[in-house]
TORKOL-4160 file (C-alpha; in steps of 0.2 Angstrom, whole numbers, padded with zeros to 4 digits, m for minus):
370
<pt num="1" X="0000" Y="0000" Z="0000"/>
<pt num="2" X="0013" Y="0012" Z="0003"/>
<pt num="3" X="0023" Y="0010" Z="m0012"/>
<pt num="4" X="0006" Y="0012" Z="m0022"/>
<pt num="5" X="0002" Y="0028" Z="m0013"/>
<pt num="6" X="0021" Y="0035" Z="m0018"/>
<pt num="7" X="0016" Y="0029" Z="m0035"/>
<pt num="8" X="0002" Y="0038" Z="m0036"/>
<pt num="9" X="0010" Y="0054" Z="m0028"/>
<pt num="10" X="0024" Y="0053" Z="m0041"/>
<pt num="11" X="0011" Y="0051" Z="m0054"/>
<pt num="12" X="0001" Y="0067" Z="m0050"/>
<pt num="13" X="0020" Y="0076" Z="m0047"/>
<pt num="14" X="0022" Y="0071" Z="m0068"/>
<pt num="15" X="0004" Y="0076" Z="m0071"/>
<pt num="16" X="0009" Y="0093" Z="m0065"/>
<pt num="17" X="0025" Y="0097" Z="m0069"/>
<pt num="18" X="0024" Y="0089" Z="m0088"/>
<pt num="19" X="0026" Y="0103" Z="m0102"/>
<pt num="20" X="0015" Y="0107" Z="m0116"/>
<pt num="21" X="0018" Y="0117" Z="m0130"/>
<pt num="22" X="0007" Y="0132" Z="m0137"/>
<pt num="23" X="0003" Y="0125" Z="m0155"/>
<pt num="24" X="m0012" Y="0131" Z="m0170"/>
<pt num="25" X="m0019" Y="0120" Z="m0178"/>
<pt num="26" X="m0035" Y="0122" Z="m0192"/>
<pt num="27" X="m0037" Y="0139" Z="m0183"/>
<pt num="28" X="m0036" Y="0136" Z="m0165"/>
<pt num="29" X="m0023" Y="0135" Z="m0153"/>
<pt num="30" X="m0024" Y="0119" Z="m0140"/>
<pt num="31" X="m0007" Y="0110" Z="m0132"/>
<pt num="32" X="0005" Y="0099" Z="m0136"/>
<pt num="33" X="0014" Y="0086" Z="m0125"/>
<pt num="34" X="0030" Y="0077" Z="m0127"/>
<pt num="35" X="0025" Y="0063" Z="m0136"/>
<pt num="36" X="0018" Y="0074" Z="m0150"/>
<pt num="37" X="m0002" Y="0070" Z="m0144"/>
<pt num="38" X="m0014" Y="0083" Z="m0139"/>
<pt num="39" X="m0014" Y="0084" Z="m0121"/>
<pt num="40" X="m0028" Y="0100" Z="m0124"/>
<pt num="41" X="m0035" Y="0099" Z="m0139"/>
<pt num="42" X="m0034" Y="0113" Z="m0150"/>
<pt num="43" X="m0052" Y="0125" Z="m0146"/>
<pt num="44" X="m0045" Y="0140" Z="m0141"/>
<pt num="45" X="m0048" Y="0157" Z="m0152"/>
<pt num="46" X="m0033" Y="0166" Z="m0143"/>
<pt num="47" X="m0021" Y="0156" Z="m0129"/>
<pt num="48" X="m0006" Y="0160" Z="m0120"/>
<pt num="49" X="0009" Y="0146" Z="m0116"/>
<pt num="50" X="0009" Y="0140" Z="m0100"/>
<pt num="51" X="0019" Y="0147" Z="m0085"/>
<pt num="52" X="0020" Y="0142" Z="m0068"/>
<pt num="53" X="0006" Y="0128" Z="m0072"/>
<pt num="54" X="m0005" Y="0138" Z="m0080"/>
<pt num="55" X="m0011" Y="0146" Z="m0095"/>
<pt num="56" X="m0021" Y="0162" Z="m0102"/>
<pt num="57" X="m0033" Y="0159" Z="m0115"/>
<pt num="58" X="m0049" Y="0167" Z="m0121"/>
<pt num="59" X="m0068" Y="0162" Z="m0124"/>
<pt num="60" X="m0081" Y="0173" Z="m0129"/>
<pt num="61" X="m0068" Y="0187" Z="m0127"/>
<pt num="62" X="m0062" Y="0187" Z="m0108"/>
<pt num="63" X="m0049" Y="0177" Z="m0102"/>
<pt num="64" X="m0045" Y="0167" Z="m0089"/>
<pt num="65" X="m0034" Y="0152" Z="m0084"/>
<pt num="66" X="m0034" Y="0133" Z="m0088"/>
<pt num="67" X="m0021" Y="0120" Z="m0079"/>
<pt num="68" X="m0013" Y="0107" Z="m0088"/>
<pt num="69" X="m0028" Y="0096" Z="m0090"/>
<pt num="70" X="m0037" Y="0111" Z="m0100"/>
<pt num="71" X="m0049" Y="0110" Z="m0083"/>
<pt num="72" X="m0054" Y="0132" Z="m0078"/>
<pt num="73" X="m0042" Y="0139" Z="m0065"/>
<pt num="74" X="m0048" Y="0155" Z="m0065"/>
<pt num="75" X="m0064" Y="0158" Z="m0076"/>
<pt num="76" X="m0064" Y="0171" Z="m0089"/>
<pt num="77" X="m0067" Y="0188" Z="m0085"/>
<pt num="78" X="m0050" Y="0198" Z="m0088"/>
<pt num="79" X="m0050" Y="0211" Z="m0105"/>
<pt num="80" X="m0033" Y="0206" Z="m0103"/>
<pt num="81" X="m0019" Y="0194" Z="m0094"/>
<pt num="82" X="m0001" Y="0192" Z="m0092"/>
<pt num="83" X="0008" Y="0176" Z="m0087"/>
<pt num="84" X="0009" Y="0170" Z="m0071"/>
<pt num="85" X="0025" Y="0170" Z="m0062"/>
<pt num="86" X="0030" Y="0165" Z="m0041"/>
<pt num="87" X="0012" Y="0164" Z="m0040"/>
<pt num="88" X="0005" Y="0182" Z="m0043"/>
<pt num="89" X="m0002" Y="0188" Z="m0063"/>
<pt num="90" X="m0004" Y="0206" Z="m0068"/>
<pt num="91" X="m0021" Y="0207" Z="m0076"/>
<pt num="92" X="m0034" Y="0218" Z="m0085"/>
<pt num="93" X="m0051" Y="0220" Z="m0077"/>
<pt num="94" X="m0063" Y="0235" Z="m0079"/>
<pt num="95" X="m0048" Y="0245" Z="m0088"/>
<pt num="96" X="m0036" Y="0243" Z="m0074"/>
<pt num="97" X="m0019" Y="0232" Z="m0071"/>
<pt num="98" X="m0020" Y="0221" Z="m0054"/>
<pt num="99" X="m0011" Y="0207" Z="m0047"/>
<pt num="100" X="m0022" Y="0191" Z="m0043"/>
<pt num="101" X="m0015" Y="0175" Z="m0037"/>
<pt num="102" X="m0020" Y="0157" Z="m0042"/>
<pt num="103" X="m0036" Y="0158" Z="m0034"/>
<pt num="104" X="m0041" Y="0173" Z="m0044"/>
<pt num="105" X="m0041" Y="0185" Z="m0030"/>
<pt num="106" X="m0036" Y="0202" Z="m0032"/>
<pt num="107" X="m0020" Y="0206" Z="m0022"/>
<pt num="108" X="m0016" Y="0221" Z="m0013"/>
<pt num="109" X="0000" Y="0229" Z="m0015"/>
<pt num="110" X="0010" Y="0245" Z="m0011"/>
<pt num="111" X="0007" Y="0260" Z="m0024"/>
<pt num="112" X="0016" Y="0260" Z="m0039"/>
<pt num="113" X="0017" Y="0274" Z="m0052"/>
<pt num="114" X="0018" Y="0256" Z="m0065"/>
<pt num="115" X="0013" Y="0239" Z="m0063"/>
<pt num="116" X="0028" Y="0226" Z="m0067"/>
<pt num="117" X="0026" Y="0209" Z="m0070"/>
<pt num="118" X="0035" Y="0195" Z="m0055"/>
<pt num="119" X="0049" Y="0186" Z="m0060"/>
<pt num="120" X="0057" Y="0174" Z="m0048"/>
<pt num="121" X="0050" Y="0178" Z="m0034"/>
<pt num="122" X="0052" Y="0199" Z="m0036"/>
<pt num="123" X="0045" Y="0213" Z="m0046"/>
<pt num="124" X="0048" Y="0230" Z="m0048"/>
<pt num="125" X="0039" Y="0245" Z="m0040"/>
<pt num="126" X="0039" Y="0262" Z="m0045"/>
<pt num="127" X="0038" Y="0277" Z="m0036"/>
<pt num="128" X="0043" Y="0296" Z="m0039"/>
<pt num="129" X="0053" Y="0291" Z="m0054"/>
<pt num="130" X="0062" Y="0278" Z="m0043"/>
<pt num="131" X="0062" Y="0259" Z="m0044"/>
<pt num="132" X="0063" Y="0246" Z="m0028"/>
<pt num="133" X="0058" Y="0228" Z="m0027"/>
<pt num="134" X="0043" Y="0220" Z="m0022"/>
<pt num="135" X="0040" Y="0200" Z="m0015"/>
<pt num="136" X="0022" Y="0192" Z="m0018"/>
<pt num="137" X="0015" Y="0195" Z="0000"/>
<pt num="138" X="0016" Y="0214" Z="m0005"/>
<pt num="139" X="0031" Y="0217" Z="0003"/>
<pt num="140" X="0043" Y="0230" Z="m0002"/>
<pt num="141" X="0060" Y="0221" Z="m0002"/>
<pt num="142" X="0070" Y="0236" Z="m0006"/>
<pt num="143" X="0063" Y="0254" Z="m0006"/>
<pt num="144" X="0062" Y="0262" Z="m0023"/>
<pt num="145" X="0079" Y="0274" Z="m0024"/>
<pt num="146" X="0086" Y="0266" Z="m0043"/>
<pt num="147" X="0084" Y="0275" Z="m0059"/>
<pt num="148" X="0085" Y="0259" Z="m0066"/>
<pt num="149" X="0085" Y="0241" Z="m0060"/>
<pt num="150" X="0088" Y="0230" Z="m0075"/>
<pt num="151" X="0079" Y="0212" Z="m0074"/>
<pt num="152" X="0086" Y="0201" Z="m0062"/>
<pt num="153" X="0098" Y="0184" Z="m0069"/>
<pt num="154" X="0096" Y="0170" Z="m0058"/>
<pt num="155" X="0100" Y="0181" Z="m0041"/>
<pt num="156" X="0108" Y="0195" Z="m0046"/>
<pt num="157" X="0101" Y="0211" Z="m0056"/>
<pt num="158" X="0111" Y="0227" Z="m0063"/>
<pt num="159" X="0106" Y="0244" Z="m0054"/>
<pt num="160" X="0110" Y="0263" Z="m0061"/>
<pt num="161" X="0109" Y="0279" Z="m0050"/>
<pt num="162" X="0117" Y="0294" Z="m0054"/>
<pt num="163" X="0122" Y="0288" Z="m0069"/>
<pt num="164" X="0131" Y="0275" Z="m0061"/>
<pt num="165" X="0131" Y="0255" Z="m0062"/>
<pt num="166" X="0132" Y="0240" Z="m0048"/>
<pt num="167" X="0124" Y="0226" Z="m0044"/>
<pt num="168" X="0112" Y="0219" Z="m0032"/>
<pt num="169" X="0104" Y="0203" Z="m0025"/>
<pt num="170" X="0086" Y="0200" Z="m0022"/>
<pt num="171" X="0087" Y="0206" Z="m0005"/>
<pt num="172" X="0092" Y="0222" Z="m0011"/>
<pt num="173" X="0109" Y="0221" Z="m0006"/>
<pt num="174" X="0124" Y="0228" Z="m0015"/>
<pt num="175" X="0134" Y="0214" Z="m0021"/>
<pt num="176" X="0147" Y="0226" Z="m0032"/>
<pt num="177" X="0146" Y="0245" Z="m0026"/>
<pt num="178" X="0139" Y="0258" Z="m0039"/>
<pt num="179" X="0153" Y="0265" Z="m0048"/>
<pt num="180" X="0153" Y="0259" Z="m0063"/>
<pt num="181" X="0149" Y="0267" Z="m0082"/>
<pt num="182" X="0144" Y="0252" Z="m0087"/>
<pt num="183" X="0142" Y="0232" Z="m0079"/>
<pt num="184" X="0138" Y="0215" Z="m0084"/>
<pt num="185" X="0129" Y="0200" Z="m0077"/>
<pt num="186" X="0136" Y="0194" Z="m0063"/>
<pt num="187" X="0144" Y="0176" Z="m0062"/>
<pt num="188" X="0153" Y="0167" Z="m0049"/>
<pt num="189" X="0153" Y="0183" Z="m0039"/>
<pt num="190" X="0162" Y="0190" Z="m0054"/>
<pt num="191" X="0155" Y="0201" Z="m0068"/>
<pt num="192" X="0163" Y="0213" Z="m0079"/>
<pt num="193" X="0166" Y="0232" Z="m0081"/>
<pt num="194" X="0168" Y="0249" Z="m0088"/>
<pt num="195" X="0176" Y="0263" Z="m0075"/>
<pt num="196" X="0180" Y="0278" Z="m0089"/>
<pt num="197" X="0188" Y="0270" Z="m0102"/>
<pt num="198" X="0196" Y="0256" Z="m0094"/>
<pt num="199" X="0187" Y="0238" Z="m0096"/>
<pt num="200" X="0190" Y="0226" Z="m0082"/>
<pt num="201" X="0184" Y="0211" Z="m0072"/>
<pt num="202" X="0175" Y="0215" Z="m0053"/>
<pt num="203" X="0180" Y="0201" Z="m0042"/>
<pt num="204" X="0175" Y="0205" Z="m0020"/>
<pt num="205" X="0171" Y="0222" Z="m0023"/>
<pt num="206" X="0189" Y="0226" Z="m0035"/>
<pt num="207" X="0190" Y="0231" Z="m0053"/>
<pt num="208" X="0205" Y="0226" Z="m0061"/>
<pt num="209" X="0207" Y="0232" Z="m0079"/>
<pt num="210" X="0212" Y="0222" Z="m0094"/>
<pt num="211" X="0224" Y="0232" Z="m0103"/>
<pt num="212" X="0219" Y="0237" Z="m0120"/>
<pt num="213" X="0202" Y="0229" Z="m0119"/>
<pt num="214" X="0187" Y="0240" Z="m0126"/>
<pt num="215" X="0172" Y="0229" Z="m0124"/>
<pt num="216" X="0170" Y="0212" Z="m0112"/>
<pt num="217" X="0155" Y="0200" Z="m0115"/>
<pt num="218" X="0145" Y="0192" Z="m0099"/>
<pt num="219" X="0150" Y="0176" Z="m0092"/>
<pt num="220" X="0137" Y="0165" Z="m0100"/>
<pt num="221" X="0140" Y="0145" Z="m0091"/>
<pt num="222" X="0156" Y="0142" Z="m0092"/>
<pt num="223" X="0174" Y="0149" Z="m0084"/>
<pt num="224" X="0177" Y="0161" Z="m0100"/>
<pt num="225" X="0169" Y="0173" Z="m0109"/>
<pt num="226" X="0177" Y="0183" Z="m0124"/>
<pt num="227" X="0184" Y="0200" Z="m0125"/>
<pt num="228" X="0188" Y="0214" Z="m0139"/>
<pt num="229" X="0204" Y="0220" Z="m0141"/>
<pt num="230" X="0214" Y="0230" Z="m0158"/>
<pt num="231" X="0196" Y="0226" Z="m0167"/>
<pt num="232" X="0199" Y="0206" Z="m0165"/>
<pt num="233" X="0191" Y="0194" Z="m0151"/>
<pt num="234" X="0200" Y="0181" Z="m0142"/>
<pt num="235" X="0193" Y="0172" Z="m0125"/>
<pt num="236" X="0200" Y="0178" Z="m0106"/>
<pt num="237" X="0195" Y="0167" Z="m0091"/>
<pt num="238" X="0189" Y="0174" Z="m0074"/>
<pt num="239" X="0206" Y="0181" Z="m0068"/>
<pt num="240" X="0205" Y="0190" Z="m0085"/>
<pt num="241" X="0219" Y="0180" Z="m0092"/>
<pt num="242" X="0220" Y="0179" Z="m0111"/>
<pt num="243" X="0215" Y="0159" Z="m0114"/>
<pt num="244" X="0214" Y="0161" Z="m0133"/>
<pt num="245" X="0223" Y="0178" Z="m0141"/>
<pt num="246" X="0209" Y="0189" Z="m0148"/>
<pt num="247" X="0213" Y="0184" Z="m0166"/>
<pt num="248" X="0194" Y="0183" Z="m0173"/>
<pt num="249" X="0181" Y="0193" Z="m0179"/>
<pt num="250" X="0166" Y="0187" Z="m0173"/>
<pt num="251" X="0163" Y="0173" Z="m0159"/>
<pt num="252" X="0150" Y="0164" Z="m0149"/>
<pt num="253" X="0151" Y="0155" Z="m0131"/>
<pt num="254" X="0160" Y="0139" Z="m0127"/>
<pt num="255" X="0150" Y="0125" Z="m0122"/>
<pt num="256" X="0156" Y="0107" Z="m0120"/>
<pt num="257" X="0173" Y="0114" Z="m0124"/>
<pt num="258" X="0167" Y="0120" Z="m0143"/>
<pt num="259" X="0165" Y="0139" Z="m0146"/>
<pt num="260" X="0159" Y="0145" Z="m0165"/>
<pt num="261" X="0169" Y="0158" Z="m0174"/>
<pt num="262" X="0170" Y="0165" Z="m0188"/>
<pt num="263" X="0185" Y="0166" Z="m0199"/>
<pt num="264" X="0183" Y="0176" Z="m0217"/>
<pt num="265" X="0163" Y="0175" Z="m0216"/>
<pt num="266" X="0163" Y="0156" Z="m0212"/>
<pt num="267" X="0161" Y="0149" Z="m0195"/>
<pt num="268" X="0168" Y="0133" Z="m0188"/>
<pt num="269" X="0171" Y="0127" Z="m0170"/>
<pt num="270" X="0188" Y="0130" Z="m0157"/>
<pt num="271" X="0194" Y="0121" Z="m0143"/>
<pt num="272" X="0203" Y="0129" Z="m0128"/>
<pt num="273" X="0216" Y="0129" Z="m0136"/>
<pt num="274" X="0210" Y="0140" Z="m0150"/>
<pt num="275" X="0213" Y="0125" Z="m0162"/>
<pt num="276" X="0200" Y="0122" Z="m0174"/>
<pt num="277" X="0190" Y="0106" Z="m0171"/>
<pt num="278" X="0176" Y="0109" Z="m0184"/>
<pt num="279" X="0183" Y="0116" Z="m0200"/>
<pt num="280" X="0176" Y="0134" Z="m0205"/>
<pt num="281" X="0163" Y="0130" Z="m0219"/>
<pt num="282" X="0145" Y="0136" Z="m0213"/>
<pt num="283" X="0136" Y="0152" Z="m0214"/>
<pt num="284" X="0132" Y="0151" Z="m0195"/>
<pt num="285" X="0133" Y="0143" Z="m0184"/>
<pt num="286" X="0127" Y="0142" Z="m0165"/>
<pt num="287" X="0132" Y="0136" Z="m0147"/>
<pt num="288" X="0133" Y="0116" Z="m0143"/>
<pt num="289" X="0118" Y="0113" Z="m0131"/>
<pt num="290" X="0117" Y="0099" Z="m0118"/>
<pt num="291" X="0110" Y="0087" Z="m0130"/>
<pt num="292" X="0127" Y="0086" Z="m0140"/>
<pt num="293" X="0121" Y="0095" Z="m0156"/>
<pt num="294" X="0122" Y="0113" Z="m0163"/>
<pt num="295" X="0116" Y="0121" Z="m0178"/>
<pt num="296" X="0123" Y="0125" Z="m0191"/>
<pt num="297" X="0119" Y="0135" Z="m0208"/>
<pt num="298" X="0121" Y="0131" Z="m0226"/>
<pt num="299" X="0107" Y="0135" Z="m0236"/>
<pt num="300" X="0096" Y="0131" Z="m0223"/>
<pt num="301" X="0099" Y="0125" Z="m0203"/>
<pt num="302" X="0104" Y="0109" Z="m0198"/>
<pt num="303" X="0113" Y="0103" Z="m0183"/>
<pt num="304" X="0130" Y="0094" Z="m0182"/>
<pt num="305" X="0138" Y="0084" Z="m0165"/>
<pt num="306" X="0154" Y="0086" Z="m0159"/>
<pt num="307" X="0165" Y="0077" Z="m0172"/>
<pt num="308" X="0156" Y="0090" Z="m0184"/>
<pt num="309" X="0148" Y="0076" Z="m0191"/>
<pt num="310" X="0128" Y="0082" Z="m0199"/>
<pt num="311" X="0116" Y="0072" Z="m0191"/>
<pt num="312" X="0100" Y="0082" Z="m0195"/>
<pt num="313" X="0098" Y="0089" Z="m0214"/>
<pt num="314" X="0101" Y="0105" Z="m0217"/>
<pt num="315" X="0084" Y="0111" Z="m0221"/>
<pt num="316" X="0075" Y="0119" Z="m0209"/>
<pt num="317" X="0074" Y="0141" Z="m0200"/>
<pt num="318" X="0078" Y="0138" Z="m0184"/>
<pt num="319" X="0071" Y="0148" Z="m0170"/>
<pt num="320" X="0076" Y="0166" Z="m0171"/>
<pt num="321" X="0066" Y="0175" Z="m0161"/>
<pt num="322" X="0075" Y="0167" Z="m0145"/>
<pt num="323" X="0092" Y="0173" Z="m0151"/>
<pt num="324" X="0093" Y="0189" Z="m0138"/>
<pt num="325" X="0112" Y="0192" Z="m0141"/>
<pt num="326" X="0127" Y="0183" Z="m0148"/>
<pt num="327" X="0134" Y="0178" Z="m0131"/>
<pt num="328" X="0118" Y="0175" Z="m0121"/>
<pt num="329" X="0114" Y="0156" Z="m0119"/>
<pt num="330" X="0099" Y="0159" Z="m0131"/>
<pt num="331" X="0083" Y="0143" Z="m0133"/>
<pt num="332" X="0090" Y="0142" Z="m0151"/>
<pt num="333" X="0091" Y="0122" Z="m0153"/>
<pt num="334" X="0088" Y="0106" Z="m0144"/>
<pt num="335" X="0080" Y="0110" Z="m0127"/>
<pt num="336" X="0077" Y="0093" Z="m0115"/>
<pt num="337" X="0079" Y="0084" Z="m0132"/>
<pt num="338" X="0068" Y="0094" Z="m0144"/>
<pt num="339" X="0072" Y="0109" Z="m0156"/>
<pt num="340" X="0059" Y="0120" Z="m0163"/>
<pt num="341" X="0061" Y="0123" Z="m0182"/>
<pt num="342" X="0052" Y="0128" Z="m0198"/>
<pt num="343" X="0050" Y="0119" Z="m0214"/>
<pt num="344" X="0040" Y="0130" Z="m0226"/>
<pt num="345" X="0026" Y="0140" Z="m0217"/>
<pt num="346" X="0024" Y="0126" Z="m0205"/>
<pt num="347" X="0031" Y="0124" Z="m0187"/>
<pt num="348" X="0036" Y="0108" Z="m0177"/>
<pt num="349" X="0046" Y="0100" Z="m0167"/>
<pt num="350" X="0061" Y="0087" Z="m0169"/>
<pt num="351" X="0068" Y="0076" Z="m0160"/>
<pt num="352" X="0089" Y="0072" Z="m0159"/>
<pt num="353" X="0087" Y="0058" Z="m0171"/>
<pt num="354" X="0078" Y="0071" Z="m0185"/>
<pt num="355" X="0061" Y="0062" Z="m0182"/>
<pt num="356" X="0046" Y="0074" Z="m0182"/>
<pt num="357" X="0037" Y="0075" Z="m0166"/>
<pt num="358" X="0021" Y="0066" Z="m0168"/>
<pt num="359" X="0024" Y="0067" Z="m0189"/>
<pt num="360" X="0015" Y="0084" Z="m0189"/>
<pt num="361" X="0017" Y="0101" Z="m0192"/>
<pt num="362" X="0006" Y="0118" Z="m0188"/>
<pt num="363" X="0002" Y="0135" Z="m0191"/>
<pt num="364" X="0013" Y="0141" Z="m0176"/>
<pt num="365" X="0022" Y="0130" Z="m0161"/>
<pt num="366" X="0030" Y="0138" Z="m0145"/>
<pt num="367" X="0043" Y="0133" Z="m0134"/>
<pt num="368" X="0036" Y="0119" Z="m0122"/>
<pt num="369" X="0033" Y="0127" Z="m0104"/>
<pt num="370" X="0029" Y="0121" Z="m0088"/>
C-alpha cells in the first residue's frame, strides 16, 4: 500500500510538472505534450503558453486560466492577462492592471506609479521616478531609490543611480558597489566592467582592468567569456587572463569545450586551445547545447555533433526569435531533447534523431513550458 500511494504521488507530481507546447492548428490554438499528442485539444480562439502551471486563454472574449488538464483555474473575466510568475499575474479587469494569485483573487500591493510583472520571486515598484523591489505577499524588499533596476539573472540584477552602475541581490543588497559606467551579469561573484575607459573584471568588490580591452561580453555558463581588443576577439578566463589571443572577428560562447567563430565570413568550432575542431565551412553557426548538437547554416539549418559530423539535414529556419544576443545562452536548438524549427510556413518539433514529433506540423508552435 505504501509504495502504491508514492506511485500515485509521483504520478500526480508528472501530471503537473509535464510541459505542453502552445501550438495552432485548423485555426485554434490547443497544447501539445511530449509525445507529440494533444494533451488539450486545440479549441481556443486566442491562448497564452503555459507558465508556472497555468495558462491564459480566451472564450467569448475574456480570459481566464486553464491547468494542464485544460480544466478552468480561474474563469474568464480579464480584458486582458499576463503570465503568471512565483504565483502572482498582472491582469486587465474594468480597464485597470492588478495582481491576482492562483485563486483569482485580487492582491493588494504598495502603490506603484507602473505595474511590473513578477519574475522569480520579485517585481519592480515604481515610485517618484524611482524603482525598488517588491516580493508576492506585498512586501517591499528594497525601497524604490534606482533610476534603473535591469531584470534580475538568476540572483543578481544590474542597478543605475546617478548615472552610475552596480549590482544587487534579491534582498536588495549591494553585491558590487555603484561605480561603474557600465556592468555585466554577474557570475561566480564576478562580472565585468567599464570605469571611464578602462574595461576590467570586478572580483570582491575590486575592478582590475584588462589592458587594451574595449568591450567584455558576460560570463554566460562556463569559466570564460570573450573579449575585444585591436578590433579582434580572443577568450579571457575569470582572472581576466588571455586563454585564446583575440585573433577573430566574430565569436560565440564555449560549451562542451566548442566555441563557434567565424573566420573570413565562415564559421567553424575552437577548442581551448584556440585549435580548430570543426573546419570553418558554414554560414552560421550556433552554441553546442546539452543534447550534444548545434546548428549550423548552409542554405538552410541543420545541426551537427561534436566530431562535426551532420546528423540532422540542413533544411530547416531555426528559432530566431530566441536569439537575444550573440553571447547569451539563447533557446535556439535542442532543449530537453527537442528543437523548434520551420519547414515551409509550417512549425514543429524534432527530435535528436531528425524524427518529427508526432509526424505533424502547424500554423505556429511555441517553446514547451511548464
Amino acid at each position: 500500500m505504501k509504495n502504491a500511494a508514492f506511485l500515485l504521488v509521483l504520478f500526480f507530481q508528472f501530471v503537473g510538472a509535464q510541459e505542453l507546447a502552445l501550438v495552432k492548428h485548423d485555426g485554434k490554438f490547443g497544447y501539445l505534450s511530449k509525445t507529440g499528442e494533444f494533451a488539450i485539444q486545440p479549441t481556443f480562439k486566442e491562448a497564452e503558453s503555459f507558465s508556472d502551471g497555468m495558462a491564459g486563454v480566451q472564450e467569448n472574449g475574456k480570459w481566464g486560466f486553464i491547468g494542464p488538464k485544460g480544466n478552468w483555474i480561474i474563469e474568464p473575466s480579464f480584458s486582458k492577462v499576463k503570465c503568471f510568475n512565483s504565483g502572482v499575474c498582472m491582469v486587465e479587469k474594468d480597464k485597470q492592471w492588478v495582481y491576482i494569485n492562483k485563486k483569482g483573487e485580487v492582491l493588494k500591493m504598495p502603490t506603484s506609479e507602473k505595474l511590473f510583472e513578477f519574475d522569480e520571486g520579485v517585481a519592480f515598484i515604481r515610485q517618484n521616478g524611482k524603482v525598488g523591489l517588491i516580493n508576492p505577499k506585498g512586501e517591499i524588499v528594497l525601497q524604490p531609490t534606482y533610476d534603473i533596476i535591469k531584470p534580475f539573472d538568476g540572483d543578481f540584477a544590474r542597478v543605475k543611480s546617478n548615472e552610475k552602475w552596480g549590482v544587487i541581490d534579491k534582498k536588495g543588497k549591494l553585491v558590487v558597489n555603484n561605480e561603474y559606467d557600465e556592468i555585466g551579469e554577474f557570475f561566480k561573484n564576478i562580472t565585468w566592467a567599464r570605469k571611464g575607459e578602462q574595461f576590467g573584471l570586478v572580483t570582491a568588490n575590486k575592478f582590475t582592468a584588462i589592458e587594451g580591452v574595449d568591450k567584455i561580453w558576460d560570463f554566460n555558463t562556463e569559466d570564460n567569456t570573450f573579449a575585444r581588443k585591436g578590433g579582434k576577439i580572443g577568450f579571457i578566463d575569470l582572472k581576466g587572463n588571455w586563454i585564446i589571443e583575440p585573433k577573430f572577428k566574430k565569436v560565440k560562447a564555449f560549451f562542451k569545450n566548442l566555441a563557434p567563430v567565424d573566420e573570413n565570413g565562415k564559421w567553424g568550432y575552437i577548442n581551448l586551445k584556440g585549435d580548430y575542431v570543426i573546419q570553418p565551412t558554414y554560414d552560421d553557426a550556433e552554441v553546442f547545447g546539452p543534447d550534444g548538437l548545434a546548428p549550423v547554416k548552409e542554405k538552410k539549418w541543420g545541426f551537427i555533433d561534436v566530431t562535426g559530423k551532420l546528423v540532422i539535414p540542413a533544411k530547416y529556419d531555426i528559432t530566431a526569435a530566441s536569439l537575444t544576443s550573440m553571447f547569451k545562452k539563447t533557446e535556439k536548438g535542442f532543449i530537453n531533447g527537442l528543437a523548434r524549427v520551420k519547414s515551409g510556413d509550417q512549425w514543429g518539433f524534432i527530435k535528436t534523431n531528425g524524427e518529427i514529433l508526432g509526424g505533424k506540423w502547424y500554423k505556429n508552435a511555441e517553446l514547451f513550458k511548464k
